[in-house]
C-alpha positions, -999 to +999 in steps of 0.1 A: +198-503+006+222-475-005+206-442-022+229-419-037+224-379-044+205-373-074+233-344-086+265-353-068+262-398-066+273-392-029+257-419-005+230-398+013+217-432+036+221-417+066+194-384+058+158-390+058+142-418+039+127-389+012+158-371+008+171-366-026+201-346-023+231-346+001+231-315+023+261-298+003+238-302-030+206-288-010+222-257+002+236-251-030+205-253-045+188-227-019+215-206-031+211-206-067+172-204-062+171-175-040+161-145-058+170-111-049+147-083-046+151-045-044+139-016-026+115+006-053+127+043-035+167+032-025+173-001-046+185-019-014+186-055-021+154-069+004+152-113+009+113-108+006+087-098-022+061-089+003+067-055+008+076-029-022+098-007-001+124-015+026+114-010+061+133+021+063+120+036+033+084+026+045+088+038+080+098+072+065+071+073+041+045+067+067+053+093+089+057+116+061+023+111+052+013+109+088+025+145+094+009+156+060-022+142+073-018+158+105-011+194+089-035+188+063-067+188+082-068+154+060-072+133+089-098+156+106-119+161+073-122+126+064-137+118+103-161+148+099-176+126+066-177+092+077-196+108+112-219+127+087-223+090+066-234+080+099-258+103+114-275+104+081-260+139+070-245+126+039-257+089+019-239+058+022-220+055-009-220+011-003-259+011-001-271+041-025-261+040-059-253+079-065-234+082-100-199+103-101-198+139-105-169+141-127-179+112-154-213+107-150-208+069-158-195+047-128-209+047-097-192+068-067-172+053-039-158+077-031-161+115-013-136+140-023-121+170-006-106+202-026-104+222+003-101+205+038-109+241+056-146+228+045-150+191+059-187+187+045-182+205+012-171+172-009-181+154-040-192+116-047-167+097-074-161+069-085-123+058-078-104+062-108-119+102-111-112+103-075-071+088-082-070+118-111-081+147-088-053+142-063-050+151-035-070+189-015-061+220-006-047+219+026-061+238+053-046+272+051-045+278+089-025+246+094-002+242+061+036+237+070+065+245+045+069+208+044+040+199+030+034+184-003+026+209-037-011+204-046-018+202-080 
């Protein structure tokens, strides 16, 4: 039995009994389908979806926010609460319902520094009061010229 390309008629009995297409018509079709995707910070084009930014543009971003971290006291603040969750210092925001300090309304998730020079000084919010804040103060002893303006 002869089969024939579904776009082109050519005779496609030598492929595999479930092909449709000759191979000229299937990688013209990959072609067309392929969409192209963009870097969010430098607009290179990208194959994939998966990530937002190119893997330059992410690289850089995460050591950026590495080093801020680093300068911060960020890094060292945040460990100085989740070993205070631990010990029993401060409450487990997952098992005790505590309600935010800024709204009053939705329950806290979160602990949030203004100053990082004071590790245990923090507040319980929920998320979205936590996303408005922004970020601390860095500590004053370790702040760099490079890092970030806080609001």
């Amino acid at each position: 039995m002869v089969r024939h390309c579904q776009q082109c008629n050519v005779d496609i009995s030598a492929r595999p009994p479930k092909a449709r297409y000759c191979k000229k018509c299937v990688e013209r079709r990959q072609q067309t389908k392929t969409k192209k995707f963009h870097c969010s910070r430098c607009g290179m084009e990208m194959e994939e979806r998966s990530p937002r930014d190119c893997d330059t543009c992410r690289i850089s971003y995460l050591k950026a926010d590495k080093e801020w971290r680093k300068n911060s006291g960020q890094g060292r603040a945040t460990k100085a609460v989740f070993d205070a969750v631990r010990r029993g210092q401060l409450p487990n925001l997952r098992e005790v319902e505590i309600q935010c300090e800024d709204c009053g309304v939705q329950r806290a998730r979160d602990y949030d520094h203004r100053d990082y020079s004071y590790p245990l000084f923090v507040s319980a919010l929920c998320r979205s009061c936590n996303l408005k804040r922004g970020r601390g103060k860095p500590r004053s002893d370790l702040q760099t010229s490079n890092s970030p303006e806080v609001a």
